[in-house]
C-alpha positions in Angstrom: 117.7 124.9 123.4 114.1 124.6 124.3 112.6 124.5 127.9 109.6 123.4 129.5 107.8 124.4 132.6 106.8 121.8 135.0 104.4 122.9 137.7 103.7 125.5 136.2 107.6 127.4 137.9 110.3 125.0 137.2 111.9 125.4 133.5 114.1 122.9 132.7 115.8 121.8 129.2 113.8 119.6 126.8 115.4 116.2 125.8 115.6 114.5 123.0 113.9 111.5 124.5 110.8 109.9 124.3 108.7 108.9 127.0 107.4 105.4 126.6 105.5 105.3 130.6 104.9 107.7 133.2 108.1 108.3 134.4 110.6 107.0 131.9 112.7 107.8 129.2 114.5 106.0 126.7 117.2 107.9 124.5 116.5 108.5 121.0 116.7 106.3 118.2 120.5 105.9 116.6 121.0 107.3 113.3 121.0 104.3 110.6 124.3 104.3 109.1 125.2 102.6 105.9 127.8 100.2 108.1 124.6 98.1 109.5 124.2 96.5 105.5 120.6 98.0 105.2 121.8 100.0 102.4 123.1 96.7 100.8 120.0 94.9 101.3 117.5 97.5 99.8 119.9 97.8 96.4 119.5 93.6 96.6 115.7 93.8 96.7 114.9 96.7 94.1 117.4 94.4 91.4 114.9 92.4 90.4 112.4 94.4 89.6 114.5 96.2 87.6 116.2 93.3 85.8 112.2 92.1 85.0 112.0 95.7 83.2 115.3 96.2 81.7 116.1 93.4 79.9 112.8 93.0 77.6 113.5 96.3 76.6 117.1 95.5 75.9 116.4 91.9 74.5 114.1 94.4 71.6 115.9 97.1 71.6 113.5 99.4 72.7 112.8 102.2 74.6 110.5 102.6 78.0 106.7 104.1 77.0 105.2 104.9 79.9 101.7 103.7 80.2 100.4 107.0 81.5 98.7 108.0 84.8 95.3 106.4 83.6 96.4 103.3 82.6 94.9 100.9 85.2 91.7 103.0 85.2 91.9 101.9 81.4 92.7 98.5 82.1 89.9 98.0 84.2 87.2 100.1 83.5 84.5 98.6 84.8 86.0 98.0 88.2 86.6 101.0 88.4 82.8 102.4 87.6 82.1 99.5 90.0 84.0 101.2 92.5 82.7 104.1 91.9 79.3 103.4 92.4 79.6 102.1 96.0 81.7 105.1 96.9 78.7 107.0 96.0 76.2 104.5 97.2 78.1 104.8 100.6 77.7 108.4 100.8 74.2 108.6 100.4 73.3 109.2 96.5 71.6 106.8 94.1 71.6 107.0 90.3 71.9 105.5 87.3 75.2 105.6 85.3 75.1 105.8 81.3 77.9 106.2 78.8 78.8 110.0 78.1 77.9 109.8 74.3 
């Protein structure tokens, strides 16, 4: 258990609350259980998604490629260098940009 001096003499026990204004305490937060159907509701909102992946790749017969870490800096290269540009712009630095090669 952890204490706390008050006034610099006094030691008393620290809660487990939370003060909200000078003066009061409310108790802790309640542990979420998987009763309260929040559990139930995430599993309901992830399906989707995964039905919209899964069944091209079963309708083909296919495997999952992953498109790699890069691929929306590939897909959109020059907002990217656009963004790029103003980052550096921001900080201070001008230049010119040309193609390595």
């Amino acid at each position: 258990m952890e204490f706390e001096r008050i006034d610099g003499q006094t030691l008393l026990p620290r809660l487990p609350h939370r003060e909200t204004r000078v003066g009061e305490m409310r108790p802790p937060p309640a542990e979420p259980s998987l009763t309260s159907g929040g559990h139930k509701k995430s599993v309901i909102a992830v399906a989707p998604a995964m039905l919209v992946t899964a069944y091209p790749l079963l309708a083909r017969q296919t495997t999952y490629q992953d498109p790699g870490a890069d691929y929306y800096d590939r897909r959109h290269a020059e907002r990217v260098r656009r963004r790029a540009i103003q980052t550096l712009e921001r900080r201070g630095y001008l230049g010119i940009l040309e193609p390595a090669a």
